[in-house]
C-alpha positions in Angstrom: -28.1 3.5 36.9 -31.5 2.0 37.4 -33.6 4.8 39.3 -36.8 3.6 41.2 -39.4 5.3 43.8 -42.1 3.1 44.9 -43.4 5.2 47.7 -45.4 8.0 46.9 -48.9 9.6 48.0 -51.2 11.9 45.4 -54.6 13.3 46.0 -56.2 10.1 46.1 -55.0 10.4 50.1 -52.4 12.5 52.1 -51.1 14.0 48.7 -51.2 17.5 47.0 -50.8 16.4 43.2 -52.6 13.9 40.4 -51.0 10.5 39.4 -50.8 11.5 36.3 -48.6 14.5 37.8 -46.9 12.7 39.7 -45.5 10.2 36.8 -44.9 13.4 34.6 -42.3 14.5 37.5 -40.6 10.8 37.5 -40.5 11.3 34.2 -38.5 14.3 34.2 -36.3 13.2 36.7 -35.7 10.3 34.6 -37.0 7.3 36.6 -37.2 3.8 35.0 -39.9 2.8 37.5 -42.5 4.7 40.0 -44.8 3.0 42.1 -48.3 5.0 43.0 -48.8 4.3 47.1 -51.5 5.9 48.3 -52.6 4.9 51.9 -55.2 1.7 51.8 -57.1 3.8 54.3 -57.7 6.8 52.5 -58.7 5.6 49.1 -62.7 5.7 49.1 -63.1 4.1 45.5 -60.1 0.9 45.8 -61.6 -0.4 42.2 -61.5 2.6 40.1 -58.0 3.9 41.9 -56.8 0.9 40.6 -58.3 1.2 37.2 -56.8 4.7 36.7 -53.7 3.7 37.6 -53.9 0.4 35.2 -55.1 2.8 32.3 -51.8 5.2 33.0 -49.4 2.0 32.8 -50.7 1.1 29.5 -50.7 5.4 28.1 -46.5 6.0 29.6 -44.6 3.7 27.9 -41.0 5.4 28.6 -41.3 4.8 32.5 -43.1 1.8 34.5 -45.9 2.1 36.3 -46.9 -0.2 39.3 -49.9 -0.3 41.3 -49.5 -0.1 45.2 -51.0 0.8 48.1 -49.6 1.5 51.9 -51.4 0.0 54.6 -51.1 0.0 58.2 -50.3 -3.0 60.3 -53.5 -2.9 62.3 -55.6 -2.5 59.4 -53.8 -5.4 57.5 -54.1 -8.0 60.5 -58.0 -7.1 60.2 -58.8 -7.8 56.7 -61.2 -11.0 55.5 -61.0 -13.0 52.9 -62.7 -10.4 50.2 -60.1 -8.2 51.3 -57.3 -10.4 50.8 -57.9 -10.9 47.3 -58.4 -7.4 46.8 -54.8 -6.6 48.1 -54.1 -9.3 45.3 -54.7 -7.2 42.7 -52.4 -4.8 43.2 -48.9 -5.2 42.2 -47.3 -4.4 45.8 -48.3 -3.2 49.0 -46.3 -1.1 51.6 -46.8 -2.3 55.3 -46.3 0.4 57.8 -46.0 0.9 61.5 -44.7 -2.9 62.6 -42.5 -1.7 65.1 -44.7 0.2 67.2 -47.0 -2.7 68.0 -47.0 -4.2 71.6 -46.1 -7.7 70.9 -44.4 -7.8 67.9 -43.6 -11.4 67.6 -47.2 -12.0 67.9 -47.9 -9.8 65.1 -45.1 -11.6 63.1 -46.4 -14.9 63.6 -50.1 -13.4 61.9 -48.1 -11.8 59.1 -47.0 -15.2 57.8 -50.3 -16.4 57.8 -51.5 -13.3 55.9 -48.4 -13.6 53.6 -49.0 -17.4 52.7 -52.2 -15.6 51.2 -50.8 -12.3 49.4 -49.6 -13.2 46.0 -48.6 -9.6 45.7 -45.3 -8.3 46.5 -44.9 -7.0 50.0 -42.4 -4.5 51.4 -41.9 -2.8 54.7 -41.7 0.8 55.0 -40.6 3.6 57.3 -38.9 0.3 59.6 -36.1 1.2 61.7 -34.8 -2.1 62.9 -32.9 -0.5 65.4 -36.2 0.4 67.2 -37.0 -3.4 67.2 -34.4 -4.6 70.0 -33.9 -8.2 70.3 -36.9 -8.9 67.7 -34.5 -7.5 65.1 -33.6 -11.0 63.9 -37.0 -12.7 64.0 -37.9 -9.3 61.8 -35.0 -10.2 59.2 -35.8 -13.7 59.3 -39.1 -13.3 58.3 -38.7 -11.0 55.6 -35.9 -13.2 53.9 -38.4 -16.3 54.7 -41.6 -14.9 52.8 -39.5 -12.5 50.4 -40.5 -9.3 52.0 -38.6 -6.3 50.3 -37.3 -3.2 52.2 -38.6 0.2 51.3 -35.1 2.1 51.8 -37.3 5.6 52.6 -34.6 8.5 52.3 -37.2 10.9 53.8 -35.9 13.3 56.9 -34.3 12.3 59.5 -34.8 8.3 58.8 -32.4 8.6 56.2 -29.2 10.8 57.6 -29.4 7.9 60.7 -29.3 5.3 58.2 -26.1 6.9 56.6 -24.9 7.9 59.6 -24.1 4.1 60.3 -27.2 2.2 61.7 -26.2 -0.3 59.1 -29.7 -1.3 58.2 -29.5 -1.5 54.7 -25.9 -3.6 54.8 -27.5 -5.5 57.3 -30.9 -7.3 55.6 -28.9 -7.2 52.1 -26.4 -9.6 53.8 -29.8 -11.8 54.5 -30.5 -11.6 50.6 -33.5 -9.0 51.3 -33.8 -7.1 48.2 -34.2 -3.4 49.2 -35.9 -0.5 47.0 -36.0 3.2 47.2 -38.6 5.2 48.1 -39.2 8.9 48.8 -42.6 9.1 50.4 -43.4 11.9 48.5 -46.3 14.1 48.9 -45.9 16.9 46.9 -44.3 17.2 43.1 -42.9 20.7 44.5 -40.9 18.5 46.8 -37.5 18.4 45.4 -36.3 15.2 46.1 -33.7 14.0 42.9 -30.4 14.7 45.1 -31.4 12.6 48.4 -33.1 10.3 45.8 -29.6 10.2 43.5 -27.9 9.4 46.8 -29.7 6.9 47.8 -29.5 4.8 45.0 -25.6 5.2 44.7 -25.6 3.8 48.8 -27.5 1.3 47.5 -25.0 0.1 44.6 -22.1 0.6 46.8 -23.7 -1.8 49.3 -25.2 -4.2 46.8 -21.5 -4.5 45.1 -19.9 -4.8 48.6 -21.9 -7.7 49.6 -22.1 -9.4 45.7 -18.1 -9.5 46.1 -18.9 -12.0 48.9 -21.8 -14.0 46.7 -24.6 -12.7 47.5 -27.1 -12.3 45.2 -27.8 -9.2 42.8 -31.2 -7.5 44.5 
């Protein structure tokens, strides 16, 4: 099985270990792919963050790398046009907090304009459609519309709802909306490899499910 975790936080923001730390354990646990996350907001020196983490993907070749960076909503609908081609230069960035903001389809209708612009990959994290109401679908459909990927975070108490039947993750993978795994972790002393084990079989279960109906492969 293919084992990724593109959602993790080190001491360049809300995190207790090193990247190079952090990769070691991924390593161990015998990940194929881990994505370095660190909140956009926290990270003082953007340039050489990036730069450390673009020197680590060329020193591990047994596990790959990927540059990303988790940003809040507000934050993101502020940026200008040097910062837009900054978030360009990282391989993916995580978008958090969408459904606490007031007007949501307002917001929506601003993230398309900023996503015409990313040539990054975007995801959403910590999003619990249920929370969204009758914006659920205008969510969904903008994600499948500008290829917005769904950070399946198996953290606490998001993750037991989500496998206690919100139906989430069968949901947007019936829309096509590729969905990745992420653990938000903050600590390498956190031991996350069984939620993160279990995760990735609900995922196959529910990708094969819906591929028997010919959907794509995500």
């Amino acid at each position: 099985m293919f084992y990724q975790d593109l959602h993790n936080h080190t001491q360049w923001s809300d995190g207790d270990s090193t990247i190079e730390a952090l990769i070691n354990r991924a390593r161990e646990y015998g990940l194929q792919e881990i994505g370095i996350s660190d909140h956009y907001e926290f990270v003082d020196d953007k340039v050489v963050y990036r730069e450390m983490l673009g020197s680590l993907k060329k020193k591990f070749q047994d596990i790959k790398v990927l540059i990303g960076t988790e940003i809040k909503i507000g934050t993101l609908l502020r940026v200008s046009h040097t910062d837009i081609d900054e978030l360009n230069q990282y391989d993916y960035i995580l978008i958090e907090n969408l459904e606490y903001q007031s007007d949501i389809a307002e917001v929506l209708e601003s993230l398309k304009d900023l996503s015409s612009k990313l040539t990054c990959k975007i995801g959403l994290a910590h999003l619990d459609l249920e929370q969204l109401g009758k914006l659920r679908g205008q969510v969904i459909e903008f994600m499948t519309q500008y290829n917005i990927f769904l950070d399946f975070n198996f953290e606490g108490t998001f993750y037991i709802n989500l496998l206690q039947g919100y139906g989430q993750i069968e949901d947007v993978l019936h829309q096509g909306i590729e969905v990745v795994v992420g653990s938000d972790t903050h600590s390498i002393d956190m031991d996350w490899w069984t939620n993160m084990v279990a995760a990735h079989e609900y995922l196959l279960k529910a990708r094969k499910l819906y591929n028997k109906e010919g959907l794509r492969e995500t």
